[in-house]
Structures are given as structure tokens and as C-alpha cells.
C-alpha angles and dihedrals in degrees: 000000000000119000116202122191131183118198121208139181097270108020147020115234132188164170153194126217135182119237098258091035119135120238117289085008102123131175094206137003154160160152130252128173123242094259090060102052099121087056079067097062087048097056094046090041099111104022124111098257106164096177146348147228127199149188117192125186101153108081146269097284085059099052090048095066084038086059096055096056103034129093116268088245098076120160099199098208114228137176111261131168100254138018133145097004097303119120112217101216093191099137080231104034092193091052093064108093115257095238091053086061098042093051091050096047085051088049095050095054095052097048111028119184095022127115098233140184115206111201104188102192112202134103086345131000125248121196115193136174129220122193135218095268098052101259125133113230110179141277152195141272129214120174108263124250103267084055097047083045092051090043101061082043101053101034103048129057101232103021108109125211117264136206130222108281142163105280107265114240119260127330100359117241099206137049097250096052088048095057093045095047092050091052103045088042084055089051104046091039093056081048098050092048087056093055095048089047093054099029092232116192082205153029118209100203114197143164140040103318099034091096092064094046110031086070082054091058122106094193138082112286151190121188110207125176113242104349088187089055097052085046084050088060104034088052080052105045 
């Protein structure tokens, strides 16, 4: 069994799939935030894990309790500038999260050929673009929605603090809706300037938050759970 995990700022997801699985076809999996990563090693202790692949992004501190649950054969997934055919075109390929690179080489699995932007919405938002040939070129980074949400809160006297919610229609009556409108809008609009730069045939929306932007896009979509995990297992199979 291989177990992949992909460590964000703000949570630890991950999954478990057998050796012949598909991609995305997973026989267990989970989230669990970062105060609870030692439940994690109770819930894998006993499974068949044979090995392990990680992405980690959110620190040191972070790998090191990984460290301490996981199987001793542990794969720690970094950018490079080349693997499974995609060429990483970072001007510094180490320097790209792991978590970037992992979401495009998933992309690039599920949809081969296509010029593709991945758009992976959590903490913050990434927004990557794949070409035709498989190679990675680069990409952009907005804060997420909870972050653009905190941060009218926190930063203005009478602005309160919104949750996630479906776009309002048209020019938003209250307060709330104004200030969800106007992030999603932001988001899917910043979406929306990656694909027309890079003429993508298609968006790969992923993450927390994609099921609140991806109905605000006005291009063509596809949602998929956990990108960076699919990019986890086809970088292991």
C-alpha cells in the first residue's frame, strides 16, 4: 500500500492507494490539521503501508512530526527540474513548492496534450500553467479566500469577518454578500487572466475553497479532490 500525504499550511491530507489503482482512486483517506498529527500515526498504525510520498510546505517543525509516524521508507517530494517527462521552467526549479509541482504533474496525467491552468484554492491560491508538451512554466499566487476575508476584517473598523459561501447574483444588497462577491469575483477573475494568457483549453480547480469559485468561472473547468495528491501518486507509479 502506498500511502501519499500532502501537508499545507493549514492541513495534512492524505491517502492511501493500492499498488494497480488508478489515479485518485483511493482505498482510504483523510484530513487532519496540524495539531492533530500524532492521531495520524494512530489511524495508519496497522495498515499495510509499504512506502510513502510526501509534500511538505509547511516547515521544518512540520516534517519533523511527520517524520516520527511515517514508514521508514519515505520518498520527501521536491521540485526538480525534470520528472516524468515535465520540464519545470522556474528560473530556479528548487525554489517552486512542492505542492505547485505536484498539482501540475497531476494535472498533467489526467489531462495529457492540453494546455492547462491548475488553479489549487486553499490558504492561499496558485495558479500554474501547463503547456501542450507537458512542461510546467510558471504561474501566479493570490492570498486564498479565507486570507482576503481576515484581512478586510482585520484591517478595516466596520468590515465583519465572512465565511465561504455560493457567489450572490448580480450587484450584492448587504454588506456580506458584497464582500463575498468581491472575493470570489477577485479569485475567479485572477483565474480566469491566467487561462487567457495561456490560452488554456482547460482549468483544473482544486482545494478548500474550489467549490465556492469554480461556479464563478466563466471558463471551461474541471473540479478534481486533492490535485497535489494525484500528482503525489502519479510521480510514484
Amino acid at each position: 500500500m502506498l500511502l501519499l500525504v500532502d501537508c499545507g499550511n493549514t492541513r495534512v491530507k492524505w491517502a492511501l492507494a493500492n499498488d494497480m489503482a488508478a489515479l485518485g482512486a483511493w482505498s482510504d483517506s483523510g484530513v487532519a490539521g496540524h495539531d492533530h498529527i500524532g492521531s495520524l500515526g494512530e489511524r495508519w498504525r496497522g495498515l499495510e503501508i509499504r512506502r510513502a510520498i510526501v509534500a511538505n510546505v509547511a516547515g521544518p517543525v512540520l516534517e519533523g512530526e511527520l517524520r516520527a509516524v511515517l514508514p521508514r521508507d519515505t520518498t520527501w517530494f521536491r521540485s526538480q527540474a525534470e520528472l516524468k517527462g515535465m520540464h519545470n521552467r522556474y528560473r530556479n526549479p528548487q525554489q517552486l513548492g512542492a505542492d505547485r509541482f505536484a498539482a501540475a504533474l497531476g494535472a498533467r496525467a489526467l489531462e495529457p496534450g492540453k494546455r492547462i491552468v491548475v488553479a489549487t484554492c486553499g490558504t492561499a491560491t496558485t495558479i500554474d500553467a501547463v503547456d501542450a508538451q507537458g512542461d510546467f512554466l510558471g504561474g501566479m499566487i493570490v492570498p486564498g479566500v479565507g486570507l482576503m476575508a481576515a484581512s478586510l476584517a482585520r484591517n478595516t473598523a466596520q468590515l465583519p469577518m465572512v465565511q465561504p459561501g455560493t457567489l450572490p447574483a448580480g450587484f450584492a444588497d448587504n454588506t456580506d454578500d458584497a464582500i463575498l462577491s468581491g472575493i470570489l469575483s477577485a479569485q475567479a477573475g485572477a483565474i480566469e487572466r491566467a487561462c487567457a494568457l495561456h490560452r488554456a483549453q482547460l482549468c483544473i480547480v482544486s482545494g478548500g475553497a474550489a467549490p465556492y469559485i469554480a461556479p464563478a468561472l466563466a471558463v471551461p473547468h474541471r473540479m478534481v479532490d486533492n490535485i497535489v495528491l494525484v500528482g503525489l501518486h502519479a510521480a510514484a507509479t
